[in-house]
N, C-alpha and C positions, 0 to 999 in steps of 0.2 A: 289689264286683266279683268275680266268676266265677274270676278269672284268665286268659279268653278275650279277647285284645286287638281282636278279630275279632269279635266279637259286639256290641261297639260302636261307636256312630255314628261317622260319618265327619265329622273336625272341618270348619267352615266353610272356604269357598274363600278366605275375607279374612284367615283364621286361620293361612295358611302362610306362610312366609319364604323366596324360593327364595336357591337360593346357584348362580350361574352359571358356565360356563367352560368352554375346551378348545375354542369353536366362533368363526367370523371375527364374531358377536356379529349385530344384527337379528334378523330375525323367524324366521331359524335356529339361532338360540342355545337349545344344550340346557341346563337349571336342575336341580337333585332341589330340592325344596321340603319342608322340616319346620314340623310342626304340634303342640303337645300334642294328646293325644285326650282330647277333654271327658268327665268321669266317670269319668279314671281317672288314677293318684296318679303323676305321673311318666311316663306312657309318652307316646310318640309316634308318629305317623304321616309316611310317606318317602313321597314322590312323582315319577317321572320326570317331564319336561312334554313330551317327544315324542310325538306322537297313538299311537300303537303300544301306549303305555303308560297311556292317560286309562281310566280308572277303577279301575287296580290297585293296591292300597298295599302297603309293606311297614310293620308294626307291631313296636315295639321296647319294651322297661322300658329306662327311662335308664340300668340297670346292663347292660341288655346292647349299648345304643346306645354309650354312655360307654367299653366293653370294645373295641367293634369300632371306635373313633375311634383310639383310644391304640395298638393294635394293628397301623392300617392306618398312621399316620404312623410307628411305630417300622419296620414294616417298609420304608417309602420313606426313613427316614432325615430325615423334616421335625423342623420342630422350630417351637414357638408362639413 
């Protein structure tokens, strides 16, 4: 790999996980959706599913994903 997370293909559409919430839930219900990206060691692809958002990703390495998880729960104070 290049180190360009963006030069690589965009994983399958069966390949994501969404994770949903915040909406009264049916066919309004907003998801981000994670995917490894195929042919590269760790990294992932982020997806909105509000049409606004269909075809733009954001690409992460799990240490920078894994950084901004721990980060965003320590700043709201959650906890696993």
């Amino acid at each position: 790999m290049n180190g360009n997370l963006y030069a690589l293909p965009i994983p399958p559409a069966d390949a994501f996980s969404a994770y949903c919430g915040g909406n009264a839930g049916g066919s309004n219900e907003t998801c981000v959706s994670l995917a490894a990206i195929p042919g590269a060691e760790a990294s992932f692809a982020i997806r909105d599913s509000k049409p606004e958002g269909a075809g733009k990703e954001l690409r992460f390495t799990e240490a920078e994903l894994d950084d901004f998880a721990t980060g965003w729960a320590r700043t709201r104070a959650l906890t696993l």
